[in-house]
SEDREN-264188 format. One record per residue (C-alpha): residue in one letter; x, y, z. Coordinates in steps of 0.05 Angstrom, whole numbers, plus 5000, padded with zeros to 4 digits. Layout:
<atoms>
aXYZ
...
</atoms>
This chain:
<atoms>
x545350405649
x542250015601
x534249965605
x533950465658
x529651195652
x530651855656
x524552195685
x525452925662
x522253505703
x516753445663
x515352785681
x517352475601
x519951815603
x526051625560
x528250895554
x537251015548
x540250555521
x547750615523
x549449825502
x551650005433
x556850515445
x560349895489
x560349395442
x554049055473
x549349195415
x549748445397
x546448205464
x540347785452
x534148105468
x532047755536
x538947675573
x539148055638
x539748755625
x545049145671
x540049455716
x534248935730
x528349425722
x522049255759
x516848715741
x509548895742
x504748595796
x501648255755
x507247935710
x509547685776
x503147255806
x497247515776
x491947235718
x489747895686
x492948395639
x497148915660
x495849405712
x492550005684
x497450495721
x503550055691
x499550095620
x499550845634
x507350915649
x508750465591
x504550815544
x507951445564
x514751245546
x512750955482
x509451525463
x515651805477
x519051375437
x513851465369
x515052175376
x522452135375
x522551705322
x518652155273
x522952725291
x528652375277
x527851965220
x530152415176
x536752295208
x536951495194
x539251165129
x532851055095
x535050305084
x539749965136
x546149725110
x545149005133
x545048425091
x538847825098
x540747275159
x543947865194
x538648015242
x535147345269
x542147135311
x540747725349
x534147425380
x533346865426
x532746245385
x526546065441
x521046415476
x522046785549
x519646275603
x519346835654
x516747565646
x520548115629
x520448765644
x517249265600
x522549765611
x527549145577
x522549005519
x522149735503
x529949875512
x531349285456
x525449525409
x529350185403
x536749735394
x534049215347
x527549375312
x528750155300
x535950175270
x534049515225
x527249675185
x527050075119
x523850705142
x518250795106
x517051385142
x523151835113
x522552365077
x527152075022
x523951365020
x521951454942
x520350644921
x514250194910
x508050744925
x510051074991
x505650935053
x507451525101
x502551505164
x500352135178
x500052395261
x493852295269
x492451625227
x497851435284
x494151555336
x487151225311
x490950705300
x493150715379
x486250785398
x483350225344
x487849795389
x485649905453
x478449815433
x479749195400
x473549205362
x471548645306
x467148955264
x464848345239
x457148545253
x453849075277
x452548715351
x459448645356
x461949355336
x455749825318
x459650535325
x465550035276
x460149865224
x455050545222
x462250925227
x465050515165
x459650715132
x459551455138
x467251355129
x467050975057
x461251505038
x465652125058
x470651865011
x465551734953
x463252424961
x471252654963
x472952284902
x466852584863
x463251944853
x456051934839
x451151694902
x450451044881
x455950754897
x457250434966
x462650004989
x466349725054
x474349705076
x479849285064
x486749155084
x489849265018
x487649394945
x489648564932
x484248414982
x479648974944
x479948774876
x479747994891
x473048064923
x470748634864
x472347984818
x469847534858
x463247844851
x464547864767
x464347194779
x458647094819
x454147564764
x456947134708
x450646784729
x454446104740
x453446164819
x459845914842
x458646134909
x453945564914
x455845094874
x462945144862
x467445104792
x470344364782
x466143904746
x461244324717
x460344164647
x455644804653
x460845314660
x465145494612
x472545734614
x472346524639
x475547064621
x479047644653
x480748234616
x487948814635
x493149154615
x499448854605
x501549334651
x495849164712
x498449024776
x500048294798
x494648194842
x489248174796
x493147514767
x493247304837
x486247454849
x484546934785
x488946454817
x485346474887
x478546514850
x479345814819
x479746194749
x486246024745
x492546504707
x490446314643
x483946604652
x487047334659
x488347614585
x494048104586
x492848694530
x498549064499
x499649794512
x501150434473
x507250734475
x505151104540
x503250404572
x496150514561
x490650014544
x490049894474
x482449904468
x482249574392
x486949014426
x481848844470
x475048894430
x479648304390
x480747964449
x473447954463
x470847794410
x476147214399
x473946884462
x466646954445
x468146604382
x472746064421
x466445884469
x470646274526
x465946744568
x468447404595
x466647634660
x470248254674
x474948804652
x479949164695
x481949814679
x487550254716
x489350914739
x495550984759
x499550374734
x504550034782
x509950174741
x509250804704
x502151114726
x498851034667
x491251184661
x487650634617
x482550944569
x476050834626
x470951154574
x472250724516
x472450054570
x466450214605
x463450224533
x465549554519
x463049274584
x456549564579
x455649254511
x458548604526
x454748574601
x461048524641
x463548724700
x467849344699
x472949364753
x478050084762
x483649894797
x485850664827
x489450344888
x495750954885
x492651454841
x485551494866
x487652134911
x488952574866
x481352524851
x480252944912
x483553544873
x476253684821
x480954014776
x484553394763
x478552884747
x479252954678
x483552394690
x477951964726
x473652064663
x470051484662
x470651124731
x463751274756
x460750914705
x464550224742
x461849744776
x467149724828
x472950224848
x478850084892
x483050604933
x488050574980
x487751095035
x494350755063
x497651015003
x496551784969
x492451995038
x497051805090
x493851235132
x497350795169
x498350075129
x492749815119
x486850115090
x483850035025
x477150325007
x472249874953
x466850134927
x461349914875
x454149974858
x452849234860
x453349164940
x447848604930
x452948254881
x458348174931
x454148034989
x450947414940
x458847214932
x460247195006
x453847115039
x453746575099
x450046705159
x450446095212
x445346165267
x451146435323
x451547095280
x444947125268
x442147855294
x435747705333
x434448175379
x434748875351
x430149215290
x433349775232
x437749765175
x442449315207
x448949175158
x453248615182
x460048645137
x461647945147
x457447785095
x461748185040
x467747905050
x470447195066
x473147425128
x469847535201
x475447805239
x475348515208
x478949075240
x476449715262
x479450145201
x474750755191
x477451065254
x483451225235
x481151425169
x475751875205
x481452245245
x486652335189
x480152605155
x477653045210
x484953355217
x487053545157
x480653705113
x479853465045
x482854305033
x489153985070
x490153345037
x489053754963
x494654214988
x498953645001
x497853324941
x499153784896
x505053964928
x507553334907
x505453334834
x509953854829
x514553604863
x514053024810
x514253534750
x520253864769
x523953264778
x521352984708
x523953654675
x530553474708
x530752884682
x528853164611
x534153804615
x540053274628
x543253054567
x546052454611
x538652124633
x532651954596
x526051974623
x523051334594
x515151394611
x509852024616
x508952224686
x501552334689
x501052344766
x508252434810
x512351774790
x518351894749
x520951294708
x527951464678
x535751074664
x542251444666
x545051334592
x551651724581
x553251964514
x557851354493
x551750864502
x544551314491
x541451134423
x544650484412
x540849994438
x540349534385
x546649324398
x545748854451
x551648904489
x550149644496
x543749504511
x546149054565
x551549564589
x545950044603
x541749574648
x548649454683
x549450204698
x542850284717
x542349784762
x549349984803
x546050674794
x540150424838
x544649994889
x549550604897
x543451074916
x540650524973
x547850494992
x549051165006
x543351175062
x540551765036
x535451524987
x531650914975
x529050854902
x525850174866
x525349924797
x521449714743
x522949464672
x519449874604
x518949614538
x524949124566
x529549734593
x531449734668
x528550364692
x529150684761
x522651004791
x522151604840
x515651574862
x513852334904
x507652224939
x510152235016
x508652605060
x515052875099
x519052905036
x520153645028
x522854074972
x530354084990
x528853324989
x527453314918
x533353814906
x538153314951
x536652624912
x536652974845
x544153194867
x545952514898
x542452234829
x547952664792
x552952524841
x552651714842
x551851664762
x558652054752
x560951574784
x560350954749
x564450744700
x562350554633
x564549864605
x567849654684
x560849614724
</atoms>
């Protein structure tokens, strides 16, 4: 019945569940199971968490349950074929006043939760900048949550913090930057680059940290320097800052979507003129949309004449700096002020982990810095570092574990053998693209991300004509909605030089050869067909 196990002779426990093949997959989670299963001791009277030997059993079967999931995800549509207001019905509207059994919760985790996410975790989930979480970043993260620890100081967590920091230098040393850079973890490359220009701002030499921005007639307007093609959360981060949208310049780009370094010595030099101060650059590698490198060199130039603050936003990209044969295109990011990586991204950590390093540690301390006497550290002597006074938060989970494990396991040889498995997996797709006389690849691929349209013979080359221009971004987009559709593949979008493009990004970690060779067919298959002029 529904709920119940099946022990094996092994001893495995396997939550069945059997409600969907009798027309019971609707039930709300919390109704009365079939079977009643058993309530834990302490559910029933007591004031303490669960029994350890009930944790145990639990654990058990959801470990159980992990493991079948990874071997079977393959299996799933990447993308469930539900549409948005489908899902919350299928939940109580209110909270459980009584305890349930953990046999129940588990039973309705597998009916509603599993079938109903996007699976980031397939092999064919090719959108955004994949996050596939390696085995063993799974199970630090298991073991960051049973120690709980806020590595908010070092009282509170010491192996967290003295572990973060060998964790954040291992990856310095990986990516091949020079010694003086240190740095601290994040959730997420946002979080990363905010505080990077948050301490831009605080070397401006305006001290806002102190003082604050709004009636200063001391401070003038600031100004923040990217690409046109950067990604949104730098804007964001001027907006949180108090800086404000219009204080984040947007430079054109080259016909490969790079910087255009003449475009911004203008911009420069306009503000300076206009009484506007600049404060910071932002260069990328690896562009949201397309992957493009920004010319670091020639920008780290510029900021060390003009005295700014040179952030390198390298949130997707920055892995392939583990590969030394590759750095030529890093050239230039070790002479930054701050770097941002994402190990949840290119190095297979569990969401979230973002790694931000700089040489001015003292900077970003100076933006953040609040010590009230109940986290003052009294009672111990040493080179004490207590990250809550680098970031604006306190609660700070206990990241480097996991990134210590997935480290540990596969090597730095293992993640390079990975990695450039997949940038070739990228260029063979990209010469696909380019051998088809029926798709257009519509930006370089300088890591694994290929940006391309279908455009059939009737409508390629004629896009100034507008309705033909128009008919294209109509195919392409029922090109993309056909390929989620068919459960198979899940792709994502951008839009170059005002073209709708679709993007294959091929940086995850299950996704295997015949994967490539399947979505390049299915590709193929869905454009066919379409119908020109009836989309």
């Amino acid at each position: 019945m529904a709920g119940q196990h099946d022990r094996s002779r092994t001893g495995r426990v396997t939550i069945v569940d059997d409600r969907a093949g009798r027309g019971e997959n609707r039930r709300p989670a919390g109704d009365a199971p079939a079977a009643p299963a058993a309530l834990d001791a302490q559910q029933v009277s007591g004031f303490g968490d669960m029994d350890p030997e009930a944790f145990r059993a639990a654990a058990h079967a959801t470990v159980d349950i992990m493991a079948d999931y990874l071997a079977g995800v393959r299996d799933r549509p990447v993308m469930p074929a539900i549409e948005p207001g489908t899902l919350r019905p299928l939940f109580p509207a209110s909270p459980p006043e009584s305890p349930e059994p953990i046999e129940t919760i588990l039973a309705d985790y597998q009916r509603l939760i599993e079938p109903n996410v996007t699976h980031w975790q397939h092999p064919r989930f090719l959108a955004y900048f994949s996050s596939a979480a390696s085995g063993p970043g799974i199970i630090g993260e298991m073991l960051t949550a049973v120690l709980n620890s806020n590595v908010m100081l070092w009282r509170t967590s010491p192996a967290g913090t003295e572990l973060e920091q060998v964790v954040v230098d291992w990856f310095r040393q990986a990516l091949g930057l020079p010694e003086r850079f240190d740095g601290l973890l994040t959730d997420s490359a946002s979080t990363s680059s905010m505080l990077a220009l948050a301490a831009a701002r605080q070397a401006a030499g305006v001290d806002v940290a102190a003082l604050g921005l709004p009636g200063r007639p001391d401070v003038p307007k600031m100004r923040v320097y990217a690409s046109a093609e950067a990604h949104s959360s730098i804007e964001k981060a001027c907006m949180t800052l108090g800086l404000g949208q219009a204080a984040l310049k947007k430079i054109p780009t080259n016909d490969r979507f790079e910087m255009r370094i003449e475009a911004l010595d203008e911009a420069i030099s306009a503000d300076r003129k206009a009484g506007i101060r600049p404060i910071a650059l932002v260069g990328t590698i690896g562009t949201t949309s397309t992957t493009s490198v920004d010319p670091i060199p020639a920008m780290a130039a510029i900021a060390a004449r003009e005295r700014i603050w040179l952030h390198v936003d390298a949130a997707h990209a920055g892995a392939v700096a583990l590969i030394p044969a590759r750095r030529a295109q890093f050239a230039g990011w070790e002479q930054a002020d701050s770097v941002v990586t994402n190990p949840h991204k290119w190095f297979f950590s569990p969401v979230d982990a973002s790694v931000l390093l700089t040489t001015r540690m003292a900077v970003l301390r100076d933006a953040f810095s609040l010590i009230p006497e109940y986290l003052r550290t009294l009672d111990r002597k040493g080179p004490i570092r207590d990250y809550s006074e680098y970031t604006p938060t306190l609660g700070r989970r206990f990241r480097a574990l996991k990134l210590w494990m997935l480290l540990r396991y596969f090597g730095l040889e293992g993640l390079r053998r990975r990695i450039e498995n997949q940038l070739e997996q990228g260029r063979r797709f990209a010469e696909w693209i380019d051998e088809s006389p029926d798709f257009e690849r519509l930006a370089p691929v300088p890591f694994s991300t290929v940006c391309f349209r279908y455009c059939p013979a009737p409508l390629c080359g004629c896009e100034a004509d507008k309705a033909a221009a128009e008919e294209l971004d109509r195919l392409n987009l029922a090109l993309m909605d056909a390929l989620t559709r068919t459960g198979e593949v899940f792709v994502s979008h951008t839009r170059l030089n005002g073209r709708f493009a679709i993007r294959v990004a091929l940086a995850n970690l299950r996704t295997q050869d015949t994967d490539v060779d399947r979505v390049w067919e299915i590709v193929r298959r869905e454009a066919a067909a379409l119908t020109v002029g009836a989309v």
